[in-house]
N, C-alpha and C positions, 0 to 999 in steps of 0.2 A: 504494500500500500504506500502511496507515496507520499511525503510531506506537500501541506497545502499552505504552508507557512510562505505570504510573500513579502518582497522589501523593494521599496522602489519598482514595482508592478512585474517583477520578475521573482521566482522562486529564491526561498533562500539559499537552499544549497550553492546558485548559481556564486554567490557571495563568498561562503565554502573556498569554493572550488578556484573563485579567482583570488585571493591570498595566498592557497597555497602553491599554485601556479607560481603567481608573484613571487614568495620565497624560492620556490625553485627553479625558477628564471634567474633570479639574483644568483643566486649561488653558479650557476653554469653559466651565465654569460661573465660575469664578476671573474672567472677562472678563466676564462675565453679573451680576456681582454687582454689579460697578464700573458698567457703561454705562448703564445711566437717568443714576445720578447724575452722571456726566461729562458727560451730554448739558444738564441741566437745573443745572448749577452755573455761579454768573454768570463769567463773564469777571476782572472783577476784583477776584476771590477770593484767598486767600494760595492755594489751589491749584485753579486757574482751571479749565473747563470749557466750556463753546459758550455757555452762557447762553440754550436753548432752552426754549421752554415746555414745559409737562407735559403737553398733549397731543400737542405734534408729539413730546416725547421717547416716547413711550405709542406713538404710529403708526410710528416707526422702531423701537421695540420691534419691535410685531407683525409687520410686514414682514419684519424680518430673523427673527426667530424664524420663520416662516412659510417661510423660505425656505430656510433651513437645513433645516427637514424634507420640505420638495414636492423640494429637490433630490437627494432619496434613490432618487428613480423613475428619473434621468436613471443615479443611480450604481450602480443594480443591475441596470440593460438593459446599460449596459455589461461589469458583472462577467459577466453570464449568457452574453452574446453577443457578446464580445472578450477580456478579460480574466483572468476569474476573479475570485475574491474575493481571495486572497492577495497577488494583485498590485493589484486596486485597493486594498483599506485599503495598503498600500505608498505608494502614488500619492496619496491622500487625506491620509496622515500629513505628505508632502513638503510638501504646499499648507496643511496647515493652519499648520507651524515657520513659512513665509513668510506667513501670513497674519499670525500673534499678534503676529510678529516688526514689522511694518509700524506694526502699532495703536501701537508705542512712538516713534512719531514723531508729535511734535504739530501738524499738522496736518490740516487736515479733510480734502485730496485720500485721504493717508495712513489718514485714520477709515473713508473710505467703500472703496479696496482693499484693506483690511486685510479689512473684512467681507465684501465680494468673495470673497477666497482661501479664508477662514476656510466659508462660503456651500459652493462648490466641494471644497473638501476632508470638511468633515461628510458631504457626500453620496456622497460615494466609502468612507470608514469607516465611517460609522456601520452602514449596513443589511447588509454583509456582514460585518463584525465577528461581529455577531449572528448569521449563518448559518454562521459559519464554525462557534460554540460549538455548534450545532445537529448539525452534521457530522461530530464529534466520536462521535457518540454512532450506536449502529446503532437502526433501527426498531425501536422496544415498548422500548426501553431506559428500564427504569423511574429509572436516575438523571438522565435528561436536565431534567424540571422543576428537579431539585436541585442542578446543573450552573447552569440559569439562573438561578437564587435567587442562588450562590456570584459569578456573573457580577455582578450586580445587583449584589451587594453594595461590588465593588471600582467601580463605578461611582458609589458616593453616597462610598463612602469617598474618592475623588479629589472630588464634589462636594464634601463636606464640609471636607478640607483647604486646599482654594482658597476656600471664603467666611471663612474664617477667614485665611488668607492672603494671600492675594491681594486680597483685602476692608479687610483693615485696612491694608496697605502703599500698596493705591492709594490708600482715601478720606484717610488719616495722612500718608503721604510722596509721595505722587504719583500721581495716575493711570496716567500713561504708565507709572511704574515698576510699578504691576499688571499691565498691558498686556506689558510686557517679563517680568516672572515670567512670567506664562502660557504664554507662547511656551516660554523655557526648561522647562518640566514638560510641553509636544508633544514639546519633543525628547527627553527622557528616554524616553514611552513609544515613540519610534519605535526609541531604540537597544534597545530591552528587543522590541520586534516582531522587529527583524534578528536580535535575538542569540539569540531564541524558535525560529529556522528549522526546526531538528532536531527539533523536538517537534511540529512542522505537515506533516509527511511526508505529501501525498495530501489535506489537506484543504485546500480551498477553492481547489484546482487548476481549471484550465478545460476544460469538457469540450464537446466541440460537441454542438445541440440535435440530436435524432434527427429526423429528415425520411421522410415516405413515397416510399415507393422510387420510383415510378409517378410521383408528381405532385412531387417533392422539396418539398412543401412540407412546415412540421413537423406534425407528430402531433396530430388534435384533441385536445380532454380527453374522456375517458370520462364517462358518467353519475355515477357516483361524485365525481370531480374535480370538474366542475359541480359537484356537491351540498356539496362541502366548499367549492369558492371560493363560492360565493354566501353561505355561512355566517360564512366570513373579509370580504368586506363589510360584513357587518350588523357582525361585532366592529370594524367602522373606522368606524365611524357611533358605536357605542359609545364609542370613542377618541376622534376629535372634541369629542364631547358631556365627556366626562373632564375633557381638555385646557383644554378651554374655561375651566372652573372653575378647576382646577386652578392651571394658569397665570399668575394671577392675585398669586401669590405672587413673581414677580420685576418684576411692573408698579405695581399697584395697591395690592396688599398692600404693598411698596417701599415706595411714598411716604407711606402710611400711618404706617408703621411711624416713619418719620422725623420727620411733622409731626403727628402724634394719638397717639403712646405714649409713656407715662414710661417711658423707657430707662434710668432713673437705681436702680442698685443699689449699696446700700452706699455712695452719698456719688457713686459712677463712672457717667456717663452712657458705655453701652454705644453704639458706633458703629451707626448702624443696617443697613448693610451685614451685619454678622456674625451677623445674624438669617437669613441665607442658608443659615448652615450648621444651625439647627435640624432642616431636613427631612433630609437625609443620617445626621444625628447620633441618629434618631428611626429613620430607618432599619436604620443599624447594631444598636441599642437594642435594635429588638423584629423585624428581620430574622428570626433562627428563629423566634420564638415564634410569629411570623403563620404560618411552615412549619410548624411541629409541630402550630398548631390544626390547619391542614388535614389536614396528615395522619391526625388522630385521629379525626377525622371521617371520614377515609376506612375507617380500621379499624375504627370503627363501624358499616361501610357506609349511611353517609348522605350525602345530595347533596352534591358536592363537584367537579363538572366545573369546566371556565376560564368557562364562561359565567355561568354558576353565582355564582364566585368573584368575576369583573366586573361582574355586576349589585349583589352587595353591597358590593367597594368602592366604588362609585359614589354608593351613600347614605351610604357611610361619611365618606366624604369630604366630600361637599356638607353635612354634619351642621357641619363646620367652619365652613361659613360662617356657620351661628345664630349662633355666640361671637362672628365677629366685628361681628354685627349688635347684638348684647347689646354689642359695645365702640363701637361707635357710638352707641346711645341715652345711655352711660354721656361719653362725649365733649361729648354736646349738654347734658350737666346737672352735668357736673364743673366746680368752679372754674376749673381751670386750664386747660381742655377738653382733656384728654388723658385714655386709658384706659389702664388696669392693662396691665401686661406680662401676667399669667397669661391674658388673652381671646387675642392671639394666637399664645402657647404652648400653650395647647390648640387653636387651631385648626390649627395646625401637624400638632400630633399625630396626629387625626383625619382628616389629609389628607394624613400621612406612612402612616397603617392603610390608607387605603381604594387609596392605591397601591400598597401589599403585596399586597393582592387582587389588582389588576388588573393592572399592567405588569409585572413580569415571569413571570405566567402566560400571561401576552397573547404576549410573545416568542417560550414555548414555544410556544403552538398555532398560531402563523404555522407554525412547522419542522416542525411533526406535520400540520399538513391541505394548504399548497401542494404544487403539483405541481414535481416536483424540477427539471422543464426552469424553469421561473419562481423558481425559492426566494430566487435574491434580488431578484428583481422585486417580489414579493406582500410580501418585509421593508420594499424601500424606499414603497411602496403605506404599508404599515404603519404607515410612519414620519413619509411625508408627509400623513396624516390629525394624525397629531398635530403637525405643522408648521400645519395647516389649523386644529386647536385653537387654537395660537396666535395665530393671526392674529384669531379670532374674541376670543382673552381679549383683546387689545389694543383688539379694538373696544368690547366689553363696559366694560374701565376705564376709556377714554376719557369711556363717558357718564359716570361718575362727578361730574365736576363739572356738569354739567348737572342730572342727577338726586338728585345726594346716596348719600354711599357705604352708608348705610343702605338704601335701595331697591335698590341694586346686590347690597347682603350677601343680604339678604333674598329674593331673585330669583331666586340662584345656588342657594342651600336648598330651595326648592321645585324649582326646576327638576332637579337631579341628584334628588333624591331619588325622582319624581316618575317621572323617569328610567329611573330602576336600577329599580324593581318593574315598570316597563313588561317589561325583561327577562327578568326573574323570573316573568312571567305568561306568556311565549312559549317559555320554558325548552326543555320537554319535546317542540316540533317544530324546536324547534333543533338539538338535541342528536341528535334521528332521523337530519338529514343530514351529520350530520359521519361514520357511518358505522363506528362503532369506535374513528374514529382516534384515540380519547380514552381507551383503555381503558388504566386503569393512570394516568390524569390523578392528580396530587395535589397 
């Protein structure tokens, strides 16, 4: 039976479920901000690091980013088919305190099962989390997209307080001591998930899959179902392709940021770590306003499905990377070879808009078109496309020194842009087979 308790005209769990997101957003991007640089600062520094190059630091990027999200598939076969969701992000949250917690030990045995846990427990929270916000909500419930907007948003907001936190404490006072914040802000949202319980009544409990009585095996999918998973493939080819770009901002963009921008305002060179919090901060910013366009467009009654929405952030975004192709030409002909701070403050921007479109619309229509026996199978699916993005940006920035980050900008620009109208032109027999399940999309 489900909690009928609302707050702000949305269920309370949903409230729940976005602090402890929040916390565990903080703790993993907060850790995300620090590790290139930990990885690729010399040894003996006043606060020393492995001393790794910038590509092996770029390749254990992508790896671990990659694997943080492909291990969403392993943790939603299990939510679906042992578990539950409720009790795995439970079990996910446990591994993750042990994981961040580990990283505050300086050394390497310690770097590499810290990331292990940390590896292991994303995969167990993260994709059910996100069904759980889903569950919440009954079929055609028109506030469910605006549920996952509200979701979304305590998620950039823990992003955004750990690049600024946890960002400056580790690259200023220590790594390890970033490493150990993060861990402390896992365990805040895991006591805010226990102390949540009451308001999760029925949802993301474990239900067993239903089986043909005859053959006990489970239940095909109907024609419908097909027609909607095949259509949630194409949106993970989509994702992929996002990610790829996208991502690029905790790698490439990173080291950029450190060795080709004047970070220097007012007299104060800006640590380049806290450039982290831009996209979160950018989020927050113009989080509704990205909502209200669309929905105005929907009272318009004009195009405004998730596919729709995802093909144009996807040029939105890769629009980001011209600017930083225009701060690369500006790098190869400035004195100092450095570009302006405003080339990668707007491209920020631009790729903090085009992910308004897409990822947390993209959420919603995993919970609206998978079949409810799989629902957090097809999140973790979901999720590890965008793990598989990652892995891809890593290899992307790696050529960077080979190719020059200019061909790299430039590449990225074409390519999503390129992208996204390829979508936009297939729109309307996309949209055929999802079947409805969109009706009331905003």
């Amino acid at each position: 039976m489900k909690n009928n308790d609302e707050l702000f005209g949305h269920p309370t769990g949903l409230f729940v479920l976005f602090f402890t997101e929040l916390w565990e957003r903080f703790s993993y991007y907060g850790m995300r901000a620090i590790l290139v640089f930990y990885m690729i600062t010399n040894v003996g520094s006043t606060n020393p690091g492995f001393g790794w190059s910038e590509a092996f630091a770029l390749s254990i990027y992508g790896w671990y980013t990659m694997a943080v999200y492909l291990s969403s598939i392993p943790g939603g076969y299990l939510a679906d088919r042992h578990w539950g969701q409720k009790k795995a992000v439970l079990i996910g949250g446990l591994l993750l305190c042990a994981g961040h917690g580990i990283l505050a030990v300086n050394t390497q045995w310690a770097f590499f099962l810290g990331l292990t846990l940390i590896v292991a427990g994303v995969g167990l929270l993260k994709p059910n989390i996100s069904t759980m916000v889903g569950g919440l909500y009954q079929r055609g419930d028109a506030r469910r997209d605006a549920g996952f907007f509200i979701f979304y948003i305590g998620i950039n907001m823990g992003a955004f307080l750990a690049s600024l936190i946890v960002g400056y404490i580790g690259e200023t006072k220590g790594w390890h001591y970033g490493f150990g914040l993060a861990g402390l802000g896992m365990l805040i949202g895991q006591l805010v998930y226990l102390g949540g319980q009451k308001y999760l009544v029925g949802i993301g409990d474990f239900t067993p899959v239903v089986r043909d009585v005859k053959t006990q095996h489970v239940q095909k999918l109907s024609k419908i179902e097909r027609d909607r998973v095949f259509v949630l493939w194409l949106s993970f080819l989509i994702n992929i392709a996002f990610w790829a770009a996208f991502e690029q901002a905790g790698g490439l963009m990173s080291i950029y940021t450190l060795q080709k921008i004047d970070r220097h305002v007012f007299g104060y060179e800006i640590p380049a770590s806290l450039f982290q919090a831009a996209n979160p901060l950018f989020i927050m910013m113009f989080g509704v306003l990205v909502g209200n366009f669309w929905m105005g467009r929907q009272l318009q009654k004009k195009e405004s499905s998730s596919l729709f929405k995802m093909g144009i952030g996807t040029i939105i975004m890769g629009s980001g990377f011209l600017l930083m192709a225009g701060a690369s030409l500006e790098t190869a002909s400035a004195a100092t070879n450095k570009a302006s701070l405003y080339w990668l403050l707007g491209a920020y921007l631009l790729n903090t808009i085009g992910e308004l479109c897409l990822s947390p619309v993209a959420l919603s229509f995993v919970t609206k078109l998978a079949p409810a026996k799989y629902a957090s199978m097809m999140m973790g699916l979901f999720f590890a496309t965008s793990g598989l993005g990652n892995k891809v940006a890593g290899f992307i920035g790696g050529l960077a020194q080979d190719a020059g980050e200019l061909k790299i900008f430039f590449g990225i620009f074409i390519f999503s842009v390129a992208f996204g109208l390829l979508i936009l032109v297939f729109l309307k027999k996309l949209k055929a087979l999802t079947h409805g399940a969109e009706s009331g999309d905003v």
